[in-house]
RODO-2510 file (C-alpha; in nm, 4 decimals, decimal comma):
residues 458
     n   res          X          Y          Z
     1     x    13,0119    19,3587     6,2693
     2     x    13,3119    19,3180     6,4716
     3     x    13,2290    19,5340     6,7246
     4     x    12,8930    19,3335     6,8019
     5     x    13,0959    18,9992     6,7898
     6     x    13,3060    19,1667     7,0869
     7     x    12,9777    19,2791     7,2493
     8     x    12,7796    18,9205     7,2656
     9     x    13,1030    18,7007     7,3076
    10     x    13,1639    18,8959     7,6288
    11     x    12,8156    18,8622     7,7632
    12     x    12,8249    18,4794     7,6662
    13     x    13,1703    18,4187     7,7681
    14     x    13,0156    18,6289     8,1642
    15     x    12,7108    18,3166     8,1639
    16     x    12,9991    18,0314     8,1122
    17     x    13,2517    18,1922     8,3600
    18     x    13,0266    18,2574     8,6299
    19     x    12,8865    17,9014     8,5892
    20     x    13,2891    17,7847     8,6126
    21     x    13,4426    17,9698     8,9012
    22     x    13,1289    17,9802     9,1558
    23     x    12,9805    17,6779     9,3662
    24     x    12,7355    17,5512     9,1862
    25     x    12,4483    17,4889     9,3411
    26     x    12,4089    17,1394     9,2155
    27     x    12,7673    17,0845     9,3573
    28     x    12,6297    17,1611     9,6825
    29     x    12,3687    16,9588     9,6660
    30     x    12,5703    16,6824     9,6197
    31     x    12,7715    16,7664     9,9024
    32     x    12,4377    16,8377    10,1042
    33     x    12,3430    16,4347    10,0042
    34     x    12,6394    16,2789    10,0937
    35     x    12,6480    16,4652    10,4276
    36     x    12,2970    16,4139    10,5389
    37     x    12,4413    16,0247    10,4260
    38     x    12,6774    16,0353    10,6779
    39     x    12,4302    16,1717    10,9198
    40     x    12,1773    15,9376    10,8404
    41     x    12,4407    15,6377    10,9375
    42     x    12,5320    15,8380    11,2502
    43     x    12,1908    15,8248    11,3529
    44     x    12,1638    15,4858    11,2628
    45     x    12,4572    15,4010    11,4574
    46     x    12,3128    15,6034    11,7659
    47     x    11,9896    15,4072    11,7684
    48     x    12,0253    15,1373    12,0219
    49     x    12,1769    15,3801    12,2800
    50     x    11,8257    15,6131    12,1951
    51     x    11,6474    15,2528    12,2493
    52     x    11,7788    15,1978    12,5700
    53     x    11,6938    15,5561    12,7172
    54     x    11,3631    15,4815    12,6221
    55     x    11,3805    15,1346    12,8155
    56     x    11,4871    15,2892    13,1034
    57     x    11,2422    15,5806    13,1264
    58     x    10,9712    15,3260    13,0805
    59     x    11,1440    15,1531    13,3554
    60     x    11,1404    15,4451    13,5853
    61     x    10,7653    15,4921    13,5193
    62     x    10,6926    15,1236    13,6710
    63     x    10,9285    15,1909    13,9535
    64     x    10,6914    15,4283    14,0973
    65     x    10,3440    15,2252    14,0671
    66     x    10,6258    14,9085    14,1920
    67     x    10,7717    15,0334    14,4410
    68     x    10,8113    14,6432    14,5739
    69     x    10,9999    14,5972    14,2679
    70     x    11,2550    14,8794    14,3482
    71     x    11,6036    14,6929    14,3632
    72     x    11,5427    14,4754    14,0981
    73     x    11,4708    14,7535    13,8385
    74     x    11,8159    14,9403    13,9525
    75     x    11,9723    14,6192    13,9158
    76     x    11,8467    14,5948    13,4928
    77     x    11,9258    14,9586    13,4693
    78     x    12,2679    14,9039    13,5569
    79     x    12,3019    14,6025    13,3719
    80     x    12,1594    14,8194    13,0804
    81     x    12,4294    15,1113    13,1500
    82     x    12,6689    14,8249    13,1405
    83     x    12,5373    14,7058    12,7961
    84     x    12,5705    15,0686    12,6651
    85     x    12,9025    15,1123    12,7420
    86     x    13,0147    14,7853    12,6002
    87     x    12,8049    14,8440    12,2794
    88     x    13,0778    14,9552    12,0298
    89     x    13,0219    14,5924    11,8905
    90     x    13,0201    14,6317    11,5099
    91     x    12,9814    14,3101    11,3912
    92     x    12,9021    14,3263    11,0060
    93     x    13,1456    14,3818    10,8291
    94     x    13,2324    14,4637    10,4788
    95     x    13,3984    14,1913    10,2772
    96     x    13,5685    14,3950    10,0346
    97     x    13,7065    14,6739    10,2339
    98     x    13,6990    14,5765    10,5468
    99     x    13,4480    14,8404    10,6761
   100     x    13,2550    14,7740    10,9758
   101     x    12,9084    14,8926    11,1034
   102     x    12,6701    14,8015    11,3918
   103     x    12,3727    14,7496    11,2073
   104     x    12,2967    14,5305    10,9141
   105     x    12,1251    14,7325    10,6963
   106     x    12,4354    15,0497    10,7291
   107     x    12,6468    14,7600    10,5355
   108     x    12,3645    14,6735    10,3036
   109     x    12,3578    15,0154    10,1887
   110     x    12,7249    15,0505    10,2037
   111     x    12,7443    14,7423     9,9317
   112     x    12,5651    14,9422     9,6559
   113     x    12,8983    15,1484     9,6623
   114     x    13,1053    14,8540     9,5736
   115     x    12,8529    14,6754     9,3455
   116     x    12,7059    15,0128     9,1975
   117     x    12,3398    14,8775     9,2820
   118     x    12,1106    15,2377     9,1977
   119     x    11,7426    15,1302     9,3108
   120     x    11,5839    15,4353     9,3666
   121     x    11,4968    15,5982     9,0525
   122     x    11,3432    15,9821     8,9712
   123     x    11,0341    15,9489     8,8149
   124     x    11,0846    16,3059     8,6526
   125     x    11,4355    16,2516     8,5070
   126     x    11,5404    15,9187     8,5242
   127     x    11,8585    15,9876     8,7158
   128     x    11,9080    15,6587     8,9916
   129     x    12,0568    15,6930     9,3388
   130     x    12,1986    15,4436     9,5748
   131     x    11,9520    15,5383     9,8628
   132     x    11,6254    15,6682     9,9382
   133     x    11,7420    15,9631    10,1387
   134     x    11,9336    16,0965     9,8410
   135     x    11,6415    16,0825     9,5970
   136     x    11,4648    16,2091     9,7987
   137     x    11,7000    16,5649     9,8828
   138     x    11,6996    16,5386     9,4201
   139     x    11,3369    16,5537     9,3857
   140     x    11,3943    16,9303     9,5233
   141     x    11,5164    17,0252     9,1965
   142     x    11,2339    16,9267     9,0225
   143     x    10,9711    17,0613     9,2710
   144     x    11,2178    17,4032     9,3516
   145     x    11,1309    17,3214     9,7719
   146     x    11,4035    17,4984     9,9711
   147     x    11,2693    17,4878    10,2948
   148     x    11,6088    17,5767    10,5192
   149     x    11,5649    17,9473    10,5126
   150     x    11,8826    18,1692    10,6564
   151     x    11,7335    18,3770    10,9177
   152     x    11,9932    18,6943    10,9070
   153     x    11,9599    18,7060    10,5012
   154     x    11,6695    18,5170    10,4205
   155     x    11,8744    18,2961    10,1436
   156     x    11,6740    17,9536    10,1164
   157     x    11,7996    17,5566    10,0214
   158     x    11,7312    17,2405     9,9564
   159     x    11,9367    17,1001    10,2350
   160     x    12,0080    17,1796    10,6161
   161     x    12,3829    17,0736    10,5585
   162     x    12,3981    17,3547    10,2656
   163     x    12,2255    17,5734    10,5252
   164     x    12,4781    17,5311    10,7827
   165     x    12,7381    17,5997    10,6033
   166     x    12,5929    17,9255    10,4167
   167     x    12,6096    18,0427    10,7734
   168     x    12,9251    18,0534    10,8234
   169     x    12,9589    18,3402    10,5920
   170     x    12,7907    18,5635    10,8478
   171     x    12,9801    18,3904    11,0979
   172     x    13,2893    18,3517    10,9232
   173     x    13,3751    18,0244    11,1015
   174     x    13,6402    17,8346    10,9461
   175     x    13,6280    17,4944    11,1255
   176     x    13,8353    17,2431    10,8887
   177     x    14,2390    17,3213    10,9251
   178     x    14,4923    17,1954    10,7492
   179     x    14,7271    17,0201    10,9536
   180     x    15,0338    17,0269    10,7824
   181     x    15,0240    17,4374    10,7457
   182     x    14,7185    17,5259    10,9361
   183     x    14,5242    17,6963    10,6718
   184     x    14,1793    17,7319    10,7373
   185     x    13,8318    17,6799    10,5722
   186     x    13,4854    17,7164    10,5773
   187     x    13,4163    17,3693    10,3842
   188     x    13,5522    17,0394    10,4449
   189     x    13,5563    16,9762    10,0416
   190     x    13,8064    17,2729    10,0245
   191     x    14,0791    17,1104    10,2533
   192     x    13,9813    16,8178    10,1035
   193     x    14,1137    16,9896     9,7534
   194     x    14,3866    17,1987     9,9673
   195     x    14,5687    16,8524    10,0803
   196     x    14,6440    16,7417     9,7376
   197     x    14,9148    17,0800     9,7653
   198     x    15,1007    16,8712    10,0199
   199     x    15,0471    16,4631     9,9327
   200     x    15,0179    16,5498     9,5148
   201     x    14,7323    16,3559     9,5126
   202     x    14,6026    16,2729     9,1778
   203     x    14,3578    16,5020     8,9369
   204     x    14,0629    16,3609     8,7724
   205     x    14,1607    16,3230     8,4296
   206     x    13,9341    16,2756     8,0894
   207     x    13,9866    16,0441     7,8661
   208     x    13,8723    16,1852     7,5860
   209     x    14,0394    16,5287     7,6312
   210     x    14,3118    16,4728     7,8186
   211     x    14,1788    16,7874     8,0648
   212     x    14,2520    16,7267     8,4115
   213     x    13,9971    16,8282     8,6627
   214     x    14,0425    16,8779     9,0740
   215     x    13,7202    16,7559     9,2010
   216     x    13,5325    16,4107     9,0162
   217     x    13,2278    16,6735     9,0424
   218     x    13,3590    16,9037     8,7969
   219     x    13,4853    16,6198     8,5586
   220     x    13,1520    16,4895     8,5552
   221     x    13,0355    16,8149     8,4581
   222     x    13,2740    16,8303     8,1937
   223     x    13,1787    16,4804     8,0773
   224     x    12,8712    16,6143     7,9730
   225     x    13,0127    16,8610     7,6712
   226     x    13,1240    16,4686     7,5337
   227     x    12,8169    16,3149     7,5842
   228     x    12,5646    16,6248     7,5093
   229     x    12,3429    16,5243     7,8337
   230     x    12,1196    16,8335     7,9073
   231     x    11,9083    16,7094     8,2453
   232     x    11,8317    17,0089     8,3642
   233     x    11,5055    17,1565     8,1917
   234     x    11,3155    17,4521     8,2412
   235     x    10,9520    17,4009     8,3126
   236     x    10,8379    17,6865     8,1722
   237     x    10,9944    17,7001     7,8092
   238     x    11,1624    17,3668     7,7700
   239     x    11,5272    17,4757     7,7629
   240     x    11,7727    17,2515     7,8476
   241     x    12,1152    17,2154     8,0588
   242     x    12,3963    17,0423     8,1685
   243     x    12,4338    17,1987     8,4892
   244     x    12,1412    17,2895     8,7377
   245     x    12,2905    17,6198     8,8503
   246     x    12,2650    17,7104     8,4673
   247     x    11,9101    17,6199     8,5055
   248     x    11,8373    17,8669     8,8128
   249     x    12,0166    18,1770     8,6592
   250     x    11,7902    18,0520     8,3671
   251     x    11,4840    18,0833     8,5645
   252     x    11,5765    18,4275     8,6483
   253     x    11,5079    18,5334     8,2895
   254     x    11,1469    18,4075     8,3524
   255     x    11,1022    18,6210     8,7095
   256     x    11,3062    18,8851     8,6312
   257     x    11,5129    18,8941     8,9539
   258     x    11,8280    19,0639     8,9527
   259     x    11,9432    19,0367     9,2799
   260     x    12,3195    19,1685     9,2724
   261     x    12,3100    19,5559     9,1986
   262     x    12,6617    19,7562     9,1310
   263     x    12,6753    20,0324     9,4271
   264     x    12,8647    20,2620     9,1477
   265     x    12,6352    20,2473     8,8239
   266     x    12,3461    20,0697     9,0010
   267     x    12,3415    19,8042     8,7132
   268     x    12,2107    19,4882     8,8573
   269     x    12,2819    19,1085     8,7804
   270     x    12,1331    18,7946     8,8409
   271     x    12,4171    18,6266     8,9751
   272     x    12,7193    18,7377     9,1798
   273     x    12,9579    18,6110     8,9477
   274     x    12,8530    18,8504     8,7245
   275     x    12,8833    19,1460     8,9016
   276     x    13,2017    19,0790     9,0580
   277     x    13,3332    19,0179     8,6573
   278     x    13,1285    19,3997     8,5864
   279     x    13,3184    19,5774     8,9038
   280     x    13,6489    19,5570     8,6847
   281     x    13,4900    19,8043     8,4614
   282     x    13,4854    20,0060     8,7306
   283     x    13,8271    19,9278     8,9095
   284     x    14,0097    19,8715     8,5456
   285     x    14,1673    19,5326     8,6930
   286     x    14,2580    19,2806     8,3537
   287     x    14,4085    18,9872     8,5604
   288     x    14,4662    18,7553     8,2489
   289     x    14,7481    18,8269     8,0227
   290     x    14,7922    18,6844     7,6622
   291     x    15,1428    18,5303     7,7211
   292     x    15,2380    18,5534     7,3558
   293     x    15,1580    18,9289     7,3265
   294     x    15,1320    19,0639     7,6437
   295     x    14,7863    19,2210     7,6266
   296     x    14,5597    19,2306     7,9197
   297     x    14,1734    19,1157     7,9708
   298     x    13,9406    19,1702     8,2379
   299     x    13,8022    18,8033     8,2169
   300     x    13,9584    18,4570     8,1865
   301     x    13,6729    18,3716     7,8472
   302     x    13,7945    18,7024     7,6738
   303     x    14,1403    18,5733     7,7029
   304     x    14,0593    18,2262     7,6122
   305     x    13,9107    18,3625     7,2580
   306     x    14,1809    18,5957     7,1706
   307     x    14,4758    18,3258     7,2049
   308     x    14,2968    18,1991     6,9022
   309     x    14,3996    18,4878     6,6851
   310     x    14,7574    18,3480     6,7377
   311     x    14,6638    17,9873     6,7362
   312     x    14,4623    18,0571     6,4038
   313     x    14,1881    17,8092     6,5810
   314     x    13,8557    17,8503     6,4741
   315     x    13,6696    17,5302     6,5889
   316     x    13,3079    17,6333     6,5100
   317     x    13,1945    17,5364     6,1632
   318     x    12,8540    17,6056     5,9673
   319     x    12,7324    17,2683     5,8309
   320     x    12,5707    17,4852     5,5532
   321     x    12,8686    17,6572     5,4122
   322     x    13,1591    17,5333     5,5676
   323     x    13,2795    17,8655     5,6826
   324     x    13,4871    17,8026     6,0421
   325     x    13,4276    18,0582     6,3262
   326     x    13,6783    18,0934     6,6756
   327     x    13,3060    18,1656     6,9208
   328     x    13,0403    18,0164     6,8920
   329     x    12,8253    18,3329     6,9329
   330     x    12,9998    18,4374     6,6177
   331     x    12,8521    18,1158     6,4663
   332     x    12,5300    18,1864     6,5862
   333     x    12,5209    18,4941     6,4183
   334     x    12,6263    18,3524     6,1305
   335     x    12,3268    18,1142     6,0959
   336     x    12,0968    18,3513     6,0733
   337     x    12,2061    18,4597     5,7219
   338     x    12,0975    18,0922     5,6137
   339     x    11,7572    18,1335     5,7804
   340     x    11,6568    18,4137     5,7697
   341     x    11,6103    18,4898     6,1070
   342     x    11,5701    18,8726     6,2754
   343     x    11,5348    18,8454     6,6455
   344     x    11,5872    19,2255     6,8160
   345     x    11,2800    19,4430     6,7200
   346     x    11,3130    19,8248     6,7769
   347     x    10,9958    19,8358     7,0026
   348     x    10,9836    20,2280     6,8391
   349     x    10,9020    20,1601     6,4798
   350     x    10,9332    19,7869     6,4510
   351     x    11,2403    19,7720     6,2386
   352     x    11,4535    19,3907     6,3238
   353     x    11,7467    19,2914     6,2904
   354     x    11,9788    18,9959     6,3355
   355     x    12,2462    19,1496     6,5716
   356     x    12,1527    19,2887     6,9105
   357     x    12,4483    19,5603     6,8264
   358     x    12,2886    19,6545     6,5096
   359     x    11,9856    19,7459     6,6834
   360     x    12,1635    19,9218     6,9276
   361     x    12,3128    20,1650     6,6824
   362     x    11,9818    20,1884     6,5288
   363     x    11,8320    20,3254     6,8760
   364     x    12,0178    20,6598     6,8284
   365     x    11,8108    20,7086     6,5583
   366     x    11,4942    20,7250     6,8245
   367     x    11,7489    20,8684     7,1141
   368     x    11,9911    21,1077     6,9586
   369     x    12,2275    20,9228     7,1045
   370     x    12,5986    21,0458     7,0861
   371     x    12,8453    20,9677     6,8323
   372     x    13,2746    20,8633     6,8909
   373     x    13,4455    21,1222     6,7380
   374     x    13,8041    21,1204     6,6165
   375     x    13,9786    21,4164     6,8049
   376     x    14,2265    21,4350     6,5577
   377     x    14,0192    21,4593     6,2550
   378     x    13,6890    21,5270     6,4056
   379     x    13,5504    21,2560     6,1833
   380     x    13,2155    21,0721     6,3968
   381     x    13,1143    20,6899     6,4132
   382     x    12,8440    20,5325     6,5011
   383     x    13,0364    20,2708     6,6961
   384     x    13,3775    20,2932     6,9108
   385     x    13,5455    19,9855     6,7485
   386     x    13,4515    20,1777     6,4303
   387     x    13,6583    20,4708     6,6265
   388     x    13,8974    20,1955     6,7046
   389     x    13,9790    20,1238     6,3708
   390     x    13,9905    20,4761     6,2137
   391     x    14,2475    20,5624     6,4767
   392     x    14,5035    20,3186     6,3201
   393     x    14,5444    20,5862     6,0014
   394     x    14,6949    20,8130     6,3157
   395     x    14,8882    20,5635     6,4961
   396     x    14,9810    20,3444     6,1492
   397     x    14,9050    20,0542     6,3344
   398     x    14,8553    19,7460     6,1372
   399     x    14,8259    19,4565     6,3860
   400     x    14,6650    19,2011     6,1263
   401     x    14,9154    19,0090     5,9156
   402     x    14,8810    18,7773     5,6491
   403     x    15,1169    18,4591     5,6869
   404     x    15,1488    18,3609     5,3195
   405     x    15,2933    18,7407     5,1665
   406     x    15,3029    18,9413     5,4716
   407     x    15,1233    19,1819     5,3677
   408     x    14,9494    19,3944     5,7111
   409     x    14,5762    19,5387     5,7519
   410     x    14,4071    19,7686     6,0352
   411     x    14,1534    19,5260     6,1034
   412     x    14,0560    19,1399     6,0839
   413     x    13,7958    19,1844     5,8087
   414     x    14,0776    19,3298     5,5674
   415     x    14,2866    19,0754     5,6002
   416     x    13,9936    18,7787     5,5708
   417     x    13,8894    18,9637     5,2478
   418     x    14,2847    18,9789     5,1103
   419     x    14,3056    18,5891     5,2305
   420     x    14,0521    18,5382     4,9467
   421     x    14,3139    18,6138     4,7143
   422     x    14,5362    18,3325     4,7652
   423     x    14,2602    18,0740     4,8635
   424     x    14,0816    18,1758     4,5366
   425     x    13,7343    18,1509     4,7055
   426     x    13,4345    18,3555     4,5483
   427     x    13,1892    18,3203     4,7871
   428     x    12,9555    18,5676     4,6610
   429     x    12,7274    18,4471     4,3875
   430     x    12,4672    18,6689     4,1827
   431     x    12,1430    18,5186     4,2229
   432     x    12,0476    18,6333     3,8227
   433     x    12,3142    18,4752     3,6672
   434     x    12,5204    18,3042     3,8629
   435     x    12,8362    18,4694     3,8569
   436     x    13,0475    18,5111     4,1341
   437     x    13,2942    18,7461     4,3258
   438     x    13,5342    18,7114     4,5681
   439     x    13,3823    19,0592     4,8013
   440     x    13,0362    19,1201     4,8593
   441     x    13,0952    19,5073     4,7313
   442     x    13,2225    19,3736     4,3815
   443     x    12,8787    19,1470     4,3346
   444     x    12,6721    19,4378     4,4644
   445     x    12,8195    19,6944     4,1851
   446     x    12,7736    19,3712     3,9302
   447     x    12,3700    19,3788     4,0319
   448     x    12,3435    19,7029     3,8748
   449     x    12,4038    19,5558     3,5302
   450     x    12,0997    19,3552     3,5661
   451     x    11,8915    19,6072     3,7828
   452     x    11,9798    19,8862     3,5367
   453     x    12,0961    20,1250     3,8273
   454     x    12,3392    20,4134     3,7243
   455     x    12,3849    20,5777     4,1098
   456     x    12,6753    20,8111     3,9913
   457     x    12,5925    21,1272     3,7548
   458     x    12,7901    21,4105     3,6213
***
């Protein structure tokens, strides 16, 4: 049981940390938005100048069927050229911070920052925007259009800006600089975060939590483990998530891409997170250290769950039984005793079970698959941590201690059942008469009285 606990709280712990530590796409989206924004007012800025062009082209054009009219047109064009170059004019101006812009409209749009006016609404979602342009780059998640296509990998987006700078991985340009220790990088958002080293700018902070966050973006994402908002959905089963690059690695499952492959094992991923997190198998690298007992993982999640062995944490509780867990994935497991519920089929002979790892060890029976062996005893398990645990005899290793009598165990599952002891819990009930025991093999011999079953003859 333990063993399979370590088995699907590494693979779930790989889907959280690979969300965590990449760029997301929705982040980049985001980014995309607010840059095409900035465009958009650039543009909007440049528009009399374009006007004028156009006023003197169509001036040239009568110049040559009015030729009589010669002087006088050069005359308006350089009165024009002269109204160009004086046109830095930007008479609205914002009342609240003092912003200026050339055009009315720019500080219309501009106000919705300050009054937090949203009118354009997704039909599909609900989520509201403070222009057009920005809805508009959104609906892309719903519809999955990414029509800027990277010519040298073929990589596609929703957004030229996210285009643009995807290229400068082949490129490697690194055009934003810090000026205070000229460090370079490839996005301006990353010297934006790379400043705060020098002025100590201020985190983003939740109130709830007290977490602290360096971009708004990921405290927003963060917000959403408070709130429970899922508005990311899959079309195609109805799942559910609070972050849209959750939803694509989702979507995966559905084509079955797998686009990252390991050049040693040739195991292949569907994100690059992932593989980078598998390619310590193969190096050996465990970056994060418990600092309490010194004990190295190869991922940050890993880490994260074993500090709770010191902490004694176990935040996950069944609303059935009351029993706590420290993963979730452990919790999940759990349920399933209460329903019922056998999800991994053995496609041989159509045995199920409720673990994945159970039906793993069951495969051998189909495969032959090898056994760990003990090479000091020669005694075989079915599973290493079984191996694991057996080894302990040799080594007399008892890392599991109980904190009322101090008593010490080989593994976690001796010292839960010993805890029993001094909690006085029986958790184990007989169904016939309603007895109960404090370990599941104690109720299982007490069956036999009512079953009739004498197992052990002379």
């Amino acid at each position: 049981m333990a063993f399979i606990k370590e088995e699907t709280e590494e693979m779930k712990i790989e889907e959280t940390f690979g969300v965590k530590h990449e760029e997301t796409e929705e982040q980049t989206d985001l980014m995309a938005m607010k840059e095409e924004t900035e465009v958009l007012y650039e543009n909007e800025e440049k528009e009399p100048y374009e006007n004028l062009h156009e006023f003197i082209a169509g001036e040239k054009s009568l110049s040559c069927s009015q030729t009589e009219n010669t002087s006088t047109q050069k005359k308006a064009q350089q009165n024009i050229k002269n109204l160009g170059a004086n046109s830095v004019e930007k008479p609205y101006t914002c009342q609240q911070c003092g912003t200026s812009f050339t055009h009315k409209g720019s500080l219309n749009r501009h106000m919705r920052i300050h009054t937090g006016e949203k009118p354009f609404t997704c039909p599909q979602c609900g989520k509201s925007f403070n222009q057009h342009g920005v809805l508009k780059g959104h609906m892309r998640v719903h519809t999955g259009e990414s029509p800027y296509t990277c010519q040298q990998c073929g990589k596609s987006f929703t957004h030229k800006v996210s285009l643009d700078r995807h290229i400068r991985i082949h490129t490697g340009e690194k055009p934003f600089t810090c000026p205070q220790c000229g460090k370079s990088f490839s996005q301006h958002g990353n010297l934006t975060v790379h400043m705060r080293v020098h002025t100590g700018g201020s985190l983003f902070t939740c109130q709830q939590c007290g977490k602290s966050f360096n971009r708004k973006l990921h405290l927003n994402y963060h917000m959403r483990i408070h709130t429970g908002e899922k508005p990311y959905t899959c079309q195609q089963c109805g799942e559910s998530f609070a972050q849209c690059v959750n939803l694509i690695v989702h979507m995966k499952v559905h084509t079955g891409e797998r686009p990252y492959t390991c050049q040693q094992c040739g195991t292949c991923f569907t994100c690059k997170g992932s593989l980078n997190r598998h390619m310590r198998i193969h190096t050996g690298e465990k970056p994060f250290t418990c600092p309490q007992c010194g004990k190295s993982f190869n991922q940050h999640g890993v880490l994260k769950g074993h500090m709770r062995v010191h902490t004694g944490e176990s935040p996950y509780t069944c609303q059935q039984c009351g029993k706590s867990f420290t993963h979730k994935v452990s919790l999940d497991r759990h349920i399933r005793i209460h329903t019922g519920e056998k999800p991994y089929t053995c496609q041989q002979c159509g045995k199920s079970f409720h673990q994945h790892g159970n039906l793993t060890v069951h495969m051998r029976v189909h495969t032959g698959g090898s056994l760990f062996t003990c090479q000091q005893c020669k005694i075989s398990f079915n599973r290493k941590l079984h191996l694991n645990h057996h080894m302990r005899i040799h080594t007399v290793e008892k890392p599991y201690t109980c904190q009322q009598c101090g008593t010490s165990f080989t593994c976690k599952g001796s010292l839960n059942r010993h805890m029993i002891i001094h909690t006085g819990e029986k958790p184990y009930t007989c169904q016939q008469c309603g007895k109960s025991f404090n370990q599941h093999g104690v109720l299982k011999g007490h069956m036999r009285v009512h079953t009739g079953e004498s197992p052990y003859t002379c």
